[in-house]
C-alpha positions in Angstrom: -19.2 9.6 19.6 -15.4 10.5 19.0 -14.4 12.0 16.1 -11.7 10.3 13.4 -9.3 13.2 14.9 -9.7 12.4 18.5 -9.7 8.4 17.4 -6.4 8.9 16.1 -5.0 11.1 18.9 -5.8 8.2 20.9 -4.3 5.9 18.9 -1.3 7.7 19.0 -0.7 8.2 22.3 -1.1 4.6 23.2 1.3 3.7 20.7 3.6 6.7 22.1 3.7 4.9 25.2 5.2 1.5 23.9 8.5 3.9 23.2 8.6 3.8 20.1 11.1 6.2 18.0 8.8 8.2 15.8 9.3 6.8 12.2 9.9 8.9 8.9 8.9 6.4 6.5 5.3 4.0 6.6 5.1 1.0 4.8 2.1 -0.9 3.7 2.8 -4.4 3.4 -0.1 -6.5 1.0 -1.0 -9.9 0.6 1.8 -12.4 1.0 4.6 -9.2 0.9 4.9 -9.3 4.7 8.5 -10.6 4.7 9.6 -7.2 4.3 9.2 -6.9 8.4 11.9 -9.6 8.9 14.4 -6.9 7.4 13.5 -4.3 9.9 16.2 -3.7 12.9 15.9 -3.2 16.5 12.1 -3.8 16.1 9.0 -3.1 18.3 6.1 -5.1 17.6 2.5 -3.4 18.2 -0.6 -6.0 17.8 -3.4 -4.1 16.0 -5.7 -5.7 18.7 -4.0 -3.7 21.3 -4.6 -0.5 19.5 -7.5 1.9 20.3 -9.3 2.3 17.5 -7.1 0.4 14.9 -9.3 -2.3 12.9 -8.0 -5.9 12.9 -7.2 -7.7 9.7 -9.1 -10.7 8.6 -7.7 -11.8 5.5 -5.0 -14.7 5.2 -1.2 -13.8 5.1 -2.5 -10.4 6.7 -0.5 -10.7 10.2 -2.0 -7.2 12.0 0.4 -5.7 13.1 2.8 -2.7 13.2 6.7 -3.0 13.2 8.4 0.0 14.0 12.6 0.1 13.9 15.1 0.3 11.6 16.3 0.1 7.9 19.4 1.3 7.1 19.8 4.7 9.0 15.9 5.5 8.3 13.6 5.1 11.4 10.3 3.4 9.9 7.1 1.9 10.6 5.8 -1.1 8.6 2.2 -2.7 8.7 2.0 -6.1 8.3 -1.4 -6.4 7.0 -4.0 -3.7 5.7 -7.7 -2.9 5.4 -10.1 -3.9 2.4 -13.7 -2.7 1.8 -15.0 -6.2 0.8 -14.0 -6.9 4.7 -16.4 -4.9 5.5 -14.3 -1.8 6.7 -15.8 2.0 5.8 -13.1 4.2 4.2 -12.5 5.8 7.3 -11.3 2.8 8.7 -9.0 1.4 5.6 -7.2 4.0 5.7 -7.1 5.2 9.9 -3.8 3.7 9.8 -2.3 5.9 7.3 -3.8 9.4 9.3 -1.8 7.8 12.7 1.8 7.1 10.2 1.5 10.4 9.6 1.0 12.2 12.8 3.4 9.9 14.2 6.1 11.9 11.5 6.7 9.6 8.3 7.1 12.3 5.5 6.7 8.8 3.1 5.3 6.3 1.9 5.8 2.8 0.3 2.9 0.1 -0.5 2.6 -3.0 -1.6 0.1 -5.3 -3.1 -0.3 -8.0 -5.1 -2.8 -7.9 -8.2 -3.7 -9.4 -11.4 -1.9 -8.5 -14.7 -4.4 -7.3 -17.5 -0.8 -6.1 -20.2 -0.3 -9.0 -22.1 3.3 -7.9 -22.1 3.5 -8.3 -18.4 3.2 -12.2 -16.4 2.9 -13.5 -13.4 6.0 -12.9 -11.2 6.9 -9.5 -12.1 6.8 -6.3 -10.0 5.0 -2.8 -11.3 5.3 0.4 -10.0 2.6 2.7 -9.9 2.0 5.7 -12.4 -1.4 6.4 -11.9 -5.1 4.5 -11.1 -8.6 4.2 -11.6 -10.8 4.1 -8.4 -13.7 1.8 -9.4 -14.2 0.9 -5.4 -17.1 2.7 -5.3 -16.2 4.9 -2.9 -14.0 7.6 -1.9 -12.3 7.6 1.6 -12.3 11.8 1.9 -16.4 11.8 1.8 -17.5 13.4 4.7 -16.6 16.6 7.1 -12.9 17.7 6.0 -10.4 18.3 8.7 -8.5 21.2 7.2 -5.3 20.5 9.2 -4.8 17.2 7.7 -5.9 18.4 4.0 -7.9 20.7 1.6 -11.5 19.4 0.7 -10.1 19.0 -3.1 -7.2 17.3 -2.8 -5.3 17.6 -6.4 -4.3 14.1 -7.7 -2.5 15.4 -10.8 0.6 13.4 -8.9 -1.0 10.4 -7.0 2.6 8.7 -6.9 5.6 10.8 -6.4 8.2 11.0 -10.0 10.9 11.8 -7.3 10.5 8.4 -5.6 9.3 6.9 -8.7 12.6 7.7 -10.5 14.6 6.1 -7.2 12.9 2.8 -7.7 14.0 2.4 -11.0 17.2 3.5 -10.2 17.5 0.5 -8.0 16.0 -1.8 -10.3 18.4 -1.7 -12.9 21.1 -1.1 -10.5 19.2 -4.8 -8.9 18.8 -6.3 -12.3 14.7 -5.9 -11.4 12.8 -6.2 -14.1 10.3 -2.8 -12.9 7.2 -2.3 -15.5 5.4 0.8 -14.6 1.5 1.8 -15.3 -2.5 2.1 -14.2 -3.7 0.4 -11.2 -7.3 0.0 -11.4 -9.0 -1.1 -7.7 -12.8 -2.9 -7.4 -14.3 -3.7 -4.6 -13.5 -7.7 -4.4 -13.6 -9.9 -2.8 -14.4 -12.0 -5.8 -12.4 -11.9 -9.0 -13.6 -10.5 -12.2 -15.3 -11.8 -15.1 -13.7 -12.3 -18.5 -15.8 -9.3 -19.9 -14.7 -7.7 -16.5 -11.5 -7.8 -17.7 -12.1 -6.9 -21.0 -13.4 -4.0 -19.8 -10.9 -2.9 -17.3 -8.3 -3.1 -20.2 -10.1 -1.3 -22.4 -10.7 1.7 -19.6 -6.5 1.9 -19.5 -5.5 -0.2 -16.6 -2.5 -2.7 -16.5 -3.2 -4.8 -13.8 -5.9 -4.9 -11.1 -6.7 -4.6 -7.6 -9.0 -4.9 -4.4 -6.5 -2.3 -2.1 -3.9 0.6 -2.2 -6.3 3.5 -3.5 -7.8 4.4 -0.5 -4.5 5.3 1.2 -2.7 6.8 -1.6 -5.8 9.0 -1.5 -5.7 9.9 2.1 -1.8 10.0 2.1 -1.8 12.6 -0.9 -4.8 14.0 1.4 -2.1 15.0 3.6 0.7 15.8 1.5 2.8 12.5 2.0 4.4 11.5 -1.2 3.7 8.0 -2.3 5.6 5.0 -4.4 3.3 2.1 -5.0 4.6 -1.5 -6.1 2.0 -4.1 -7.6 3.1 -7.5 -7.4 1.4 -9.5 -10.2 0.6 -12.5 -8.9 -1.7 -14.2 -12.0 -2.6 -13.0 -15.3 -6.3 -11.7 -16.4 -6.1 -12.3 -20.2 -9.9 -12.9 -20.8 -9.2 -15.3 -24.0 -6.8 -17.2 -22.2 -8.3 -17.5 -18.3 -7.1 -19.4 -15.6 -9.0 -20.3 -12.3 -6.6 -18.5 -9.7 -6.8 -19.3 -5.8 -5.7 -17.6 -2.7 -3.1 -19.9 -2.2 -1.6 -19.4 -5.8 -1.7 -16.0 -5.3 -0.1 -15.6 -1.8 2.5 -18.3 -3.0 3.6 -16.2 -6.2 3.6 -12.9 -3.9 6.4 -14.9 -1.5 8.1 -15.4 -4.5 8.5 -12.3 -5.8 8.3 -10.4 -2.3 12.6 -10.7 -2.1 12.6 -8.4 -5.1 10.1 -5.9 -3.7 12.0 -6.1 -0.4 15.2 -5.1 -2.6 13.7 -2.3 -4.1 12.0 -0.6 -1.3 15.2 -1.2 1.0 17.2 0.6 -1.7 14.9 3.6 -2.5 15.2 4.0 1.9 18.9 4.4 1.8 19.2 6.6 -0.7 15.6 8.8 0.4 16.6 12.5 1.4 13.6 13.0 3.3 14.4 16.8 3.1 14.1 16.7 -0.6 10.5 15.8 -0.7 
C-alpha cells in the first residue's frame, strides 16, 4: 500500500507533465463559488478523474476539477470543487488536494464556502471572512503517522487565518464597497442541516455562521505553514425562532449571487499579495 507521501508525489508528477507553470497561490472554490475559474487567464484544465490518487467530487455545482493559469501577474491554481466527509471521504482524502497545492509551490491560500448565518446581525447574501472556528466534524485530518517534512505533530493554531491576508481583504472591501463581516466558523459533519436546538446551540458555543467544509484544509494548510484567508458565503439564515426550510437549489442560487463579490475580493487581495512578505 502507498503511502499519502508517495500518493502525492504521484499526483504530482502527473500533473507536472500536463506543463503546467507551478502556481504560488491555491484556491478552493465551494458550493456554487465556481465562477471564480472563468476569471483565470491562459488556463489548463486538469479533470480530477485523470489524477492519480485525486478523489472525485460528488456534490452538485462541484465541477472536479483544477484550473491552473493566471490572475493578474500571480500564477495560481484553482479547484473547482472540494471534498466533504458526509461524501464519504477520510480526512486524508478531503484534504490530499491541499498537500499536492503545496508541493506544487503555492505559499497561499484562499477558500471559499457557502454556509448558514447563525448572527442575527448578518443575512443571506453577505460575505464573512474567517477569524477563527470550531471543528465539530468529528474528526481531525492530522490523525495518524506525522510526516515531519510537511509539519510538526502539534501544529499551533493560535493563527488558523492569516491577519496579514485578513487585513488585505478588507482593504479591498471597502475600497469595493463589500460589505465584509468577519467571525467563527463552526463545521459539522452534514450532509443534513441542523435542528433548531442545533442552532441554538452552535450560537451559544460562539460561532456566526455554519458549515459542512473548509476546516479540514485550513488545518492541513496551517499543517504546512501556508497562510490561509477564508471567505463564507451566507447563503440562508439559521435563526431557530424564525426557521425556514432551505434547499440545495436555494442555496447554490444565493452563492451565484454573491460569488461576483467574492470573485472581487479574492482577485484584489492577488494583486496586491507580496508573496515574499508571508
Amino acid at each position: 500500500m502507498l503511502s499519502q507521501v508517495e500518493k502525492v508525489n504521484e499526483s504530482i508528477e502527473y500533473i507536472k507533465k500536463q506543463g503546467v507553470t507551478s502556481p504560488k497561490v491555491g484556491i478552493i472554490l465551494g458550493t456554487g463559488l465556481a465562477q471564480l475559474g472563468s476569471e483565470i487567464e491562459d488556463q489548463k484544465i486538469i479533470s480530477y478523474e485523470n489524477i492519480p490518487h485525486f478523489p472525485v467530487s460528488t456534490v452538485e455545482s462541484h465541477t472536479g476539477q483544477l484550473i491552473f493559469g493566471k490572475l493578474g501577474d500571480k500564477d495560481v491554481v484553482a479547484m473547482q470543487g472540494r471534498f466533504h466527509f458526509y461524501e464519504g471521504y477520510s480526512g486524508e482524502e478531503i484534504t490530499f488536494a491541499v498537500r499536492v497545492m503545496k508541493e506544487l509551490g503555492i505559499k497561499a491560500l484562499f477558500v471559499s464556502n457557502a454556509c448558514g448565518g447563525l448572527n442575527p446581525n448578518y443575512s443571506s447574501g453577505c460575505l464573512m471572512r474567517l477569524e477563527d472556528h470550531i471543528n465539530m466534524l468529528g474528526f481531525n485530518p492530522l490523525v495518524g503517522k506525522n510526516n515531519e517534512e510537511w509539519g510538526p505533530r502539534f501544529p499551533d493554531m493560535s493563527e488558523p487565518y492569516s491577519k496579514v491576508l485578513g487585513a488585505l481583504a478588507h482593504k479591498v472591501a471597502l475600497k469595493e464597497q463589500i460589505d465584509l463581516k468577519q467571525g467563527v466558523y463552526l463545521a459539522v459533519s452534514g450532509p443534513n442541516l441542523e435542528t433548531r436546538a442545533e442552532y441554538r446551540m452552535t450560537r451559544l458555543m460562539g460561532a456566526d455562521v455554519v458549515g459542512m467544509s473548509t476546516i479540514p484544509e485550513v488545518i492541513v494548510a496551517r499543517h504546512m505553514g501556508i497562510p490561509v484567508l477564508a471567505i463564507s458565503v451566507i447563503t440562508d439564515m439559521c435563526l431557530p425562532d424564525n426557521l425556514k426550510e432551505a434547499t440545495v437549489e436555494q442555496i447554490i442560487a444565493v452563492a451565484s449571487k454573491a460569488e461576483p463579490f467574492l470573485t472581487t475580493v479574492f482577485k484584489g487581495v492577488i494583486a496586491e499579495l507580496d508573496l515574499d512578505s508571508l
